[in-house]
C-alpha positions as a printed NumPy array, in Angstrom:
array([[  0.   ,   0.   ,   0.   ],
       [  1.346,   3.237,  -0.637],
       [  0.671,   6.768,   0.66 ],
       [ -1.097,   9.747,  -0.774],
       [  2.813,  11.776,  -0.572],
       [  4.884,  11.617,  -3.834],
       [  8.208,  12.059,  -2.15 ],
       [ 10.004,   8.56 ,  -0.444],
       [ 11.48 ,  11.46 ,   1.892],
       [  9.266,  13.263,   2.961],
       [  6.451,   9.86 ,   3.565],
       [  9.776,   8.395,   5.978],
       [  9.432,  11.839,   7.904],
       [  5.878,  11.469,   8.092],
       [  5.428,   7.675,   9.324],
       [  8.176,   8.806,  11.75 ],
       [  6.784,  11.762,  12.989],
       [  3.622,   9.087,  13.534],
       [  5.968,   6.8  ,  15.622],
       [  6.665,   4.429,  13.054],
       [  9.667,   2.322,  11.743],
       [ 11.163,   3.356,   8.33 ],
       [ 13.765,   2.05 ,   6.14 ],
       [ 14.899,   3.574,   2.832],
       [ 16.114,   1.772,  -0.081],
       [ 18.69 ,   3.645,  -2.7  ],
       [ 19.552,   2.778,  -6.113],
       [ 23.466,   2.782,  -5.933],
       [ 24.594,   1.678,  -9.052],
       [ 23.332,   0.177, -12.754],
       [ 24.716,  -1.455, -15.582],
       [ 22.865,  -1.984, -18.536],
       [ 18.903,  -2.083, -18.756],
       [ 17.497,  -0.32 , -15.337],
       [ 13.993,   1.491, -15.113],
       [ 15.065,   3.884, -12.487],
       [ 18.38 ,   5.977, -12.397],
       [ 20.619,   5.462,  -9.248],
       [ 19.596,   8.109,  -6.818],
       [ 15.856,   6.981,  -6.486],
       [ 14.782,   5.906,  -3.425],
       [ 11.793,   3.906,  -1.98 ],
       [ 10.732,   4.494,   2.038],
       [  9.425,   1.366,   3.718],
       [  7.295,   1.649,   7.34 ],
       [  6.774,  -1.424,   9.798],
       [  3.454,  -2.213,   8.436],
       [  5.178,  -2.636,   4.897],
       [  3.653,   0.799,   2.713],
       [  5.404,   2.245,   0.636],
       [  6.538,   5.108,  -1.041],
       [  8.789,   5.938,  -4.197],
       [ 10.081,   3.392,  -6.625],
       [ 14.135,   1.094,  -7.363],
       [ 12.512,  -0.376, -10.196],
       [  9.747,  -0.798, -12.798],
       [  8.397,  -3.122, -10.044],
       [  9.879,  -6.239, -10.782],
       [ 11.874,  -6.246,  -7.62 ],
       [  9.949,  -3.513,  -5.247],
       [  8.396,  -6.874,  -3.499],
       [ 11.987,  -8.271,  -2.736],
       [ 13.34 ,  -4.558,  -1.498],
       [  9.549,  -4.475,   0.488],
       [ 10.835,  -7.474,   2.035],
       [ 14.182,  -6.876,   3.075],
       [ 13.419,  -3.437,   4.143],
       [ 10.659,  -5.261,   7.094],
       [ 13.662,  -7.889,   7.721],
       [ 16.578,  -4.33 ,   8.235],
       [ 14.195,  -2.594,   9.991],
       [ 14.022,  -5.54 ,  12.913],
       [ 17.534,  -6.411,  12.585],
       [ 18.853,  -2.69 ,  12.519],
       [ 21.648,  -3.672,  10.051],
       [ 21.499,  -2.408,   6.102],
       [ 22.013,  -4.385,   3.487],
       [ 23.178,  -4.091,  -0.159],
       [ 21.045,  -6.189,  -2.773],
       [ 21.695,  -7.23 ,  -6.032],
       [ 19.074,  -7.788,  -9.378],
       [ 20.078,  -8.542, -12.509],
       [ 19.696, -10.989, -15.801],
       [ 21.296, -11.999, -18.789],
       [ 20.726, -10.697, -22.324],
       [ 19.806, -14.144, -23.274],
       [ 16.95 , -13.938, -20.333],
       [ 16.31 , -10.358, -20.744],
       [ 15.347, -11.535, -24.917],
       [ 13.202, -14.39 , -23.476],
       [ 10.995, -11.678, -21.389],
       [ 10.307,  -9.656, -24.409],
       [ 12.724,  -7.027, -22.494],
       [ 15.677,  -4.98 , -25.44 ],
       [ 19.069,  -6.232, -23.103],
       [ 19.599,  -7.016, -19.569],
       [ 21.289,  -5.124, -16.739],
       [ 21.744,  -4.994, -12.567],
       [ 20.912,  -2.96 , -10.444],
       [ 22.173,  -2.277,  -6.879],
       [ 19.694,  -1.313,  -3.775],
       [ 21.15 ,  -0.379,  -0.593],
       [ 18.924,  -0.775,   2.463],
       [ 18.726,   0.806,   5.621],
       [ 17.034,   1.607,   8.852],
       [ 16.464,   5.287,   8.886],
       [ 17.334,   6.226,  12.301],
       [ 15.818,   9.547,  14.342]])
């Protein structure tokens, strides 16, 4: 579920100013095919909403996921997507690529 606020930022300062836990992810690098630029960020609350975008939302569920799992655990975590050409071909996509995500607890 995601919030009515367009900005990853500014939704994090509001679920914390409500008393809840946030974790942001950040694109940190690409190479190849990615749908968002490194830079863009998704925010993350304890009851999983969430607000921004790391991808075209192929792997927002995984970064959903591990964002719940850094938020417990308190330590970040850098994440890796990619495929092939040869796979990227096969999923009617033009080439393949990675793309890094780096997760963390967004502390007060």
């Amino acid at each position: 579920m995601t919030t009515s606020i367009n900005d990853p930022l500014q939704a994090a300062k509001s679920w914390q100013d409500d008393g809840l836990a946030v974790a942001i992810a950040t694109v940190v690098e690409t190479w190849g095919s990615s749908p968002r630029p490194a830079g863009s960020q998704l925010a993350v609350n304890e009851k999983a909403e969430f607000e921004g975008s790391v991808s075209g939302g192929c792997i927002e569920g995984a970064v959903v996921t591990e964002a719940l799992d850094v938020m417990e655990s308190g330590v970040p975590k850098l994440m890796e997507f990619g495929v092939s050409d040869a796979m990227a071909w096969e999923v009617g996509l033009a080439c393949g690529g990675t793309v890094r995500v780096f997760v963390e607890k967004l502390e007060r």
